[in-house]
C-alpha positions in Angstrom: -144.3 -15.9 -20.7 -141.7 -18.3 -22.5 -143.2 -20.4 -25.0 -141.5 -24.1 -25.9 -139.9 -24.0 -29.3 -142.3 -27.1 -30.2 -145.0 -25.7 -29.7 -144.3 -22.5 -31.5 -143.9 -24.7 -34.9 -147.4 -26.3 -34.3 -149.8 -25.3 -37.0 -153.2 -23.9 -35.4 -156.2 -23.8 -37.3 -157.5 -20.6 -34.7 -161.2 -21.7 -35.9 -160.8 -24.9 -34.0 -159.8 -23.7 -31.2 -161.6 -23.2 -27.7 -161.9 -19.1 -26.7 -162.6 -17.2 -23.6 -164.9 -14.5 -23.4 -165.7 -13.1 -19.8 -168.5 -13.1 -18.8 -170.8 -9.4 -19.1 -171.0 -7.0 -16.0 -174.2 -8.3 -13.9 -176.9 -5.8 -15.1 -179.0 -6.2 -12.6 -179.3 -2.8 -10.6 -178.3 -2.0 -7.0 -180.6 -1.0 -4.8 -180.1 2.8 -4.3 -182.1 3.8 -1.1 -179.2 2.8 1.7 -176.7 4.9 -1.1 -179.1 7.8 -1.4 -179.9 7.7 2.8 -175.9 8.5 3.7 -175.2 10.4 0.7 -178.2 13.2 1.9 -177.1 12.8 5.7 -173.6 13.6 5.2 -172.2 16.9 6.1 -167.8 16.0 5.3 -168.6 13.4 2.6 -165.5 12.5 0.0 -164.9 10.6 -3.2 -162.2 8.5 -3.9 -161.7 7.8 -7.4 -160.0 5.1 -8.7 -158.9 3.2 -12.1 -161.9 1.5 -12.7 -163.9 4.3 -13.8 -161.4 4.2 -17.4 -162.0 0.3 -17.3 -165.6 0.5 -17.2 -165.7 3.5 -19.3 -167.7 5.6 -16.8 -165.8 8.6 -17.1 -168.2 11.0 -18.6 -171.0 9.7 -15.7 -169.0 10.2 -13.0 -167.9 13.8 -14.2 -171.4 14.4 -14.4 -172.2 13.2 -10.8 -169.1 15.2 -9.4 -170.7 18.2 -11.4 -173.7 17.8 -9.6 -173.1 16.9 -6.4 -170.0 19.4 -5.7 -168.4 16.5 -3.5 -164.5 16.6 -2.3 -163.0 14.4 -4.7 -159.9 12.8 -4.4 -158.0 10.5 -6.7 -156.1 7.2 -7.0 -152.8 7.5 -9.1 -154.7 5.3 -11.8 -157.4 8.0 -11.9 -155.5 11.1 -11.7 -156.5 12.8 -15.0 -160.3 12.3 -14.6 -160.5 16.1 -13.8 -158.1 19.1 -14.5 -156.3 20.2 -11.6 -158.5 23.2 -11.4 -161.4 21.7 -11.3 -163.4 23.0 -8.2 -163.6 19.7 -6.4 -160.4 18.0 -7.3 -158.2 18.4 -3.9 -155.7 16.3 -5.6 -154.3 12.5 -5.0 -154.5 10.5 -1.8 -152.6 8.0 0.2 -149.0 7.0 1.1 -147.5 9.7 -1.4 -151.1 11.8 -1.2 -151.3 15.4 -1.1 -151.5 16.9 2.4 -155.2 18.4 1.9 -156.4 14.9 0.2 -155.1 12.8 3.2 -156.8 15.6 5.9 -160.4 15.6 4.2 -160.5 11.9 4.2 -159.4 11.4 7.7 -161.9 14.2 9.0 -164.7 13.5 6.6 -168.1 11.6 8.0 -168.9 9.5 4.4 -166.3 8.2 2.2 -167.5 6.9 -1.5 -165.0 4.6 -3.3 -166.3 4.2 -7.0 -163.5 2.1 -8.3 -160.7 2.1 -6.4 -159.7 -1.4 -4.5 -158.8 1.0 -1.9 -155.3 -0.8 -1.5 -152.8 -0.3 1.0 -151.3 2.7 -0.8 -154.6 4.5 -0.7 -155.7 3.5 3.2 -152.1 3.1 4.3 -150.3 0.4 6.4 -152.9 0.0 8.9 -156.8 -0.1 7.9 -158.1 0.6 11.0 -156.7 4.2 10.9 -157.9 5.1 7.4 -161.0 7.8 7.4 -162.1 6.6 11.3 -165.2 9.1 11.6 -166.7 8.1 8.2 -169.2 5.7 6.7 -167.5 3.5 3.8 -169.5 3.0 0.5 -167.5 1.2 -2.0 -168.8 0.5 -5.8 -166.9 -2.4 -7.6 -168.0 -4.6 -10.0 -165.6 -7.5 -8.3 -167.6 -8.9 -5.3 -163.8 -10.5 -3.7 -162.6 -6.5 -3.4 -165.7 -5.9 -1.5 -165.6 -8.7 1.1 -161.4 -8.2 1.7 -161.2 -5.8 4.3 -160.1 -7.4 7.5 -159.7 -4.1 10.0 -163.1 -2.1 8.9 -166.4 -3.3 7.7 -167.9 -1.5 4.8 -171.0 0.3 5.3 -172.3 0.1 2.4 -170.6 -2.7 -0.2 -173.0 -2.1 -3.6 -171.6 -4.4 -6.0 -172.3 -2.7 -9.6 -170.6 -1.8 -12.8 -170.2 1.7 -12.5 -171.9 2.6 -16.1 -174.6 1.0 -15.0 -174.8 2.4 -11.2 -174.3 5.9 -12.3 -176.5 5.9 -15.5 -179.4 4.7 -13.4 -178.6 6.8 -10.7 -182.0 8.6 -9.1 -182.0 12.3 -8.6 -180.5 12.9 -4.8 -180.5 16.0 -2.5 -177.6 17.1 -0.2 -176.6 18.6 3.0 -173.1 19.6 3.3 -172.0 23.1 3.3 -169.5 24.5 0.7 -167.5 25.6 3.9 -166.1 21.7 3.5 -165.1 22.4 0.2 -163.6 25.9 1.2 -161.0 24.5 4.4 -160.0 21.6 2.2 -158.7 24.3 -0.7 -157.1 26.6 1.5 -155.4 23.8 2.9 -154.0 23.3 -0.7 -152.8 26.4 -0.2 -151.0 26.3 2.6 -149.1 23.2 2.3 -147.5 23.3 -1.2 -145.1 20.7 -2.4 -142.4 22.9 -2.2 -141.4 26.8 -1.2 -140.1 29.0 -4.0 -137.3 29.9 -1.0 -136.5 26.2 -1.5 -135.0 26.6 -4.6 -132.2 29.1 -4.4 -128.5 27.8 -4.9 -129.5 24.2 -6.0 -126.9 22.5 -8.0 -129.3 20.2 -9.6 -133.1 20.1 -10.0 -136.4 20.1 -7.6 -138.1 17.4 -9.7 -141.2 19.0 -8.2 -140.3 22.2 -9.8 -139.5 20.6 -13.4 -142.9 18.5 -13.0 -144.8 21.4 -13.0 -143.0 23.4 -15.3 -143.5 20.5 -17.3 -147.2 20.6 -16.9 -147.5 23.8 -18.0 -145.8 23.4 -21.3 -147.7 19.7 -22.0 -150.8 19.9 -24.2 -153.9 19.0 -23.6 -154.8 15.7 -25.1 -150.9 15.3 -24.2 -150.1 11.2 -23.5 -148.0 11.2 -19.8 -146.1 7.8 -19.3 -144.2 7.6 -16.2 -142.1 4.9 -15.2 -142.0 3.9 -11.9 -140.8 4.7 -8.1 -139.5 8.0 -7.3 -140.1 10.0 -10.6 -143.8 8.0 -11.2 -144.0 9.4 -7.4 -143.1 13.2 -7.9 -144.9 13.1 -11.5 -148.3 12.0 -10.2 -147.5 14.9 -7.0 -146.9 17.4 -8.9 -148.1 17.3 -12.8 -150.9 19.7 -13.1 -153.4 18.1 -15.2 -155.9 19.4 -18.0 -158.7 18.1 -20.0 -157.9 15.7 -22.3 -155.0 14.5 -21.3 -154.1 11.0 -20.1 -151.5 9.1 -17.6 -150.7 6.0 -18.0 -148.2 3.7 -15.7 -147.8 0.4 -14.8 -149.3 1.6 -11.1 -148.8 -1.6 -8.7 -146.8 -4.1 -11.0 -143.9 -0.9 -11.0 -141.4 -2.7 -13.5 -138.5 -0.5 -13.8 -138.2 0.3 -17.8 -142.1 0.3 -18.7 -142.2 4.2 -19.6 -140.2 3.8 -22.7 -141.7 0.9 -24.2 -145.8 1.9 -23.1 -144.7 5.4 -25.2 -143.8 3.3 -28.5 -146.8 1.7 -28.1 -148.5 5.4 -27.1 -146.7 6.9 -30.5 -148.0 4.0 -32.8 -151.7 4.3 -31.6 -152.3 7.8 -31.4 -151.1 11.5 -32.8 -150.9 13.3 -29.6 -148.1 14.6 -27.9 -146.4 11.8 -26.1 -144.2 12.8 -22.9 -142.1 9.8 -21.3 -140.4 10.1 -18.2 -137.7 8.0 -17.2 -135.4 7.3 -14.4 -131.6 6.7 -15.2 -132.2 3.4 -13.5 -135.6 2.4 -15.5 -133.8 3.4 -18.6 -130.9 0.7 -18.3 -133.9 -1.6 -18.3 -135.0 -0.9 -21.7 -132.0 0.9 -23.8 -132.9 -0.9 -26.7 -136.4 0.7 -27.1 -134.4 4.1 -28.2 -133.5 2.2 -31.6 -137.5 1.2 -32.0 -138.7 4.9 -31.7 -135.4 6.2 -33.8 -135.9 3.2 -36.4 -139.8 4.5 -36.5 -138.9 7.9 -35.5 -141.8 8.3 -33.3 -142.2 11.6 -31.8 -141.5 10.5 -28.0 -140.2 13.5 -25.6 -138.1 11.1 -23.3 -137.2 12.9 -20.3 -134.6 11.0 -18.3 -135.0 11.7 -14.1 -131.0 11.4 -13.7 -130.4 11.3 -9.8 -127.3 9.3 -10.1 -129.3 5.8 -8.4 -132.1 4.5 -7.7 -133.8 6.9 -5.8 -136.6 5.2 -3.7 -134.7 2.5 -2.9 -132.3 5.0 -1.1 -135.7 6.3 0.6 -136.6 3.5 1.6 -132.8 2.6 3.1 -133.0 5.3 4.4 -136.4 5.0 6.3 -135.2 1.3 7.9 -131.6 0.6 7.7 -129.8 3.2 8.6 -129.0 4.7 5.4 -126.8 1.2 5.0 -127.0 1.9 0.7 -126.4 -1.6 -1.7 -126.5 -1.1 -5.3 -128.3 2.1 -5.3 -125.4 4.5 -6.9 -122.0 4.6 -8.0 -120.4 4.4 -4.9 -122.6 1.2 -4.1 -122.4 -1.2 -7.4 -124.2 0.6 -10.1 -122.7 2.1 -13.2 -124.3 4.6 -15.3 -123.8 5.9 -19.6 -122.8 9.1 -20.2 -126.4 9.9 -22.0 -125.4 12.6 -24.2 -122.7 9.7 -26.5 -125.6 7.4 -25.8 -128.8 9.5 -27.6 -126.0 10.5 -30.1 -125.5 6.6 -30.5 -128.9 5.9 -31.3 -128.7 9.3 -33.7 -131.5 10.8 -31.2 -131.4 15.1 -30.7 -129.8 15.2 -26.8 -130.7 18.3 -24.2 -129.6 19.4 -20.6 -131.4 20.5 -18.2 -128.6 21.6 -15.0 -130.2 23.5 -12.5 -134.1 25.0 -11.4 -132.8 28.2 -13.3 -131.9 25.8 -16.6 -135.5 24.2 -16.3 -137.4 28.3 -15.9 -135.0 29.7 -18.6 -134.6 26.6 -21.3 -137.4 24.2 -20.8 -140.1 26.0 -23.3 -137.1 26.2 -26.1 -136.4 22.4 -25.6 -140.3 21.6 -25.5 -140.4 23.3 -29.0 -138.0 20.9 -30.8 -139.6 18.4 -32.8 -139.5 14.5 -31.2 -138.0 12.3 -30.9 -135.4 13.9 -28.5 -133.6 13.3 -25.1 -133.7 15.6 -22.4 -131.4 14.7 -19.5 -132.8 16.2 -16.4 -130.3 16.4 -13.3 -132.4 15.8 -10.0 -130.7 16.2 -7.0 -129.4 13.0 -5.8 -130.6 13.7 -2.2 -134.4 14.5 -3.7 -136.5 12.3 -1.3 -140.2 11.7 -2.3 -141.9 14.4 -0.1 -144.8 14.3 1.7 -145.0 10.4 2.0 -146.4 8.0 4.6 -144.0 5.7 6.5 -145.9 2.5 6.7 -148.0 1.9 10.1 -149.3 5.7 10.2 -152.6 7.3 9.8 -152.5 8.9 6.4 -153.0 12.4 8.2 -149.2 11.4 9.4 -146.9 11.9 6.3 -143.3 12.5 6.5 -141.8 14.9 7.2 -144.1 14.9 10.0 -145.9 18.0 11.2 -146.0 18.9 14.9 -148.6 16.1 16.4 -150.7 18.9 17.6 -151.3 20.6 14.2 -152.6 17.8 12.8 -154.8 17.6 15.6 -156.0 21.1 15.0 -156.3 20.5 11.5 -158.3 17.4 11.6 -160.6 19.4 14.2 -161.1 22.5 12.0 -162.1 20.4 9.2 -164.7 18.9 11.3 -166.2 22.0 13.0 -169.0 24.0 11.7 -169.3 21.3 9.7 
């Protein structure tokens, strides 16, 4: 917001002036028996897990009713470190860049509970009216506008509630699935992988995939994760195996190119844990001037940059409706990039390389070691599309690259018998 020079010289006596203060979360408990009805009839029921369990500072509740009930859950990218990724019920994040097994368990399961997530389009995908079609809807927000939006499906079961209070009050409850639900959704975790090791040989440049999850191995827990945005928020929130403790932040819908490195100053100054940002060569032109900030403080930021020669999912998405018909996305299109190495050296900043998959396996513990700040660029192949991902007007069973129409058929159907 630009404020007038005028009014930036005014003197303000803050005691005198007229203050906001929102109003409190309506206290006033939901009525449980409808939740407590389909939560004991379902047999393929599924959370989704959104954001608003941090806002409403929920977190240790909602654990606790995962821990007890057992339920599928699946999570929006502003939830995604609620659980390690080895908890026994996390199947991993849903939607238009969702993990296969997510997107299958939500489209075969009979009761879907959305404790707060807006469920936007990127969760349900282009077209409502094919997101989870054999399930009851429950959805838990405290705003009573994200209840009454949908246009193409009528909740169920709208309980307007903050979620401390819903889950702090909530009665004792019985259930009737089988863990046989829990069992086909993890082995088809296994099956479809982000990537094949046999993927990997003879690659010039990097499988972000691959450096992601080297990446996770190596980040401690209580580690601080700031993406940026588009392709390598994308392939970070896919493939970063999470543990307790740690946290991701991003600017999630608003996507501003350039957030990562500013949102990890800010991460630096207010905490001691280990801050990892990840940037794209395109987010960093955005925001060059945030290198001298953490040199000038020397705050220990890891800043990885995703170096793909462009602006990767704008070439995706090019690529998805015009033809591949590319303006100012590379090089060879309008866009110039810094050689990064003179640049970190510029702002007096430690500078690593990471070349190939066999750079990231051999070298990326040594480089993890160094003391921060540092810059690591990380060379990702420039054809790297974000992979699985929804085109828009398809079922979110339906990611590209598509499977055969009749697998996902027999999928969907497996999930849903002896069930």
């Amino acid at each position: 917001m630009d404020i007038p020079d005028d009014l930036q010289r005014i003197d303000v006596n803050p005691e005198n002036m007229a203050s906001f203060t929102p109003p409190p979360p309506s206290l006033k408990l939901p009525s449980y028996g409808a939740f407590l009805e389909l939560l004991s009839g379902a047999k393929r029921p599924v959370l989704i897990i959104g954001a608003g369990v941090h806002s409403s500072k929920a977190e240790d509740f909602v654990r606790r009713f995962i821990n007890q009930s057992g339920i599928p859950v699946t999570l929006t990218w502003g939830a995604a470190d609620l659980l390690p990724a080895d908890h026994p019920s996390n199947m991993g994040c849903l939607g238009v860049c969702g993990a296969r097994a997510a997107n299958f368990a939500v489209q075969a399961s009979d009761l879907v509970i959305a404790i707060g997530t807006r469920l936007s389009q990127l969760i349900t995908g282009g077209k409502q009216a094919l997101f989870a079609p054999h399930a009851k809807k429950v959805m838990i927000d405290v705003d009573e506008q994200e209840l009454l939006k949908f246009d193409s499906f009528v909740l169920d079961l709208p309980i307007l509630s903050d979620l401390l209070v819903f889950f702090t009050h909530l009665p004792s409850f019985k259930l009737a699935f089988s863990h046989e639900w829990l069992a086909k959704i993890h082995q088809l975790k296994q099956d479809y992988p982000l990537y094949h090791a046999d993927s990997l040989e003879a690659k010039e440049r990097i499988n972000p995939y691959l450096f992601i999850e080297e990446m996770s191995k190596l980040a401690s827990e209580n580690a601080i994760i700031i993406p940026d945005t588009g392709a390598n928020l994308s392939w970070t929130l896919q493939a970063f195996k999470t543990k307790n403790g740690q946290r991701i932040f991003s600017a999630w819908n608003h996507t501003p190119m350039g957030y990562s490195l500013p949102a990890s100053v800010g991460a630096a100054l207010a905490s001691s844990e280990e801050i990892i940002c990840i940037i794209g060569d395109g987010g960093l032109m955005m925001c060059l001037q945030e290198l001298g900030t953490i040199r000038r403080h020397n705050l220990p930021v890891k800043i990885f940059i995703f170096d793909n020669q462009g602006h990767g999912i704008q070439r995706q998405t090019i690529d998805t409706w015009l033809n591949s018909h590319y303006v100012a996305v590379d090089h060879d299109t309008g866009l110039y990039f810094p050689n990064y190495k003179k640049l970190a050296e510029s702002f007096d900043l430690p500078f690593f390389e990471l070349k190939t998959n066999s750079d990231v396996l051999i070298h990326m513990a040594a480089i993890w070691k160094q003391p921060g700040p540092f810059v690591c660029n990380v060379e990702i192949l420039k054809e790297q599309r974000i992979s699985p991902m929804l085109k828009f007007g398809a079922g979110i069973e339906d990611l590209d690259p598509k499977l055969p129409a009749e697998t996902v058929f027999s999928i969907l159907e497996a999930l849903k018998s002896h069930v």
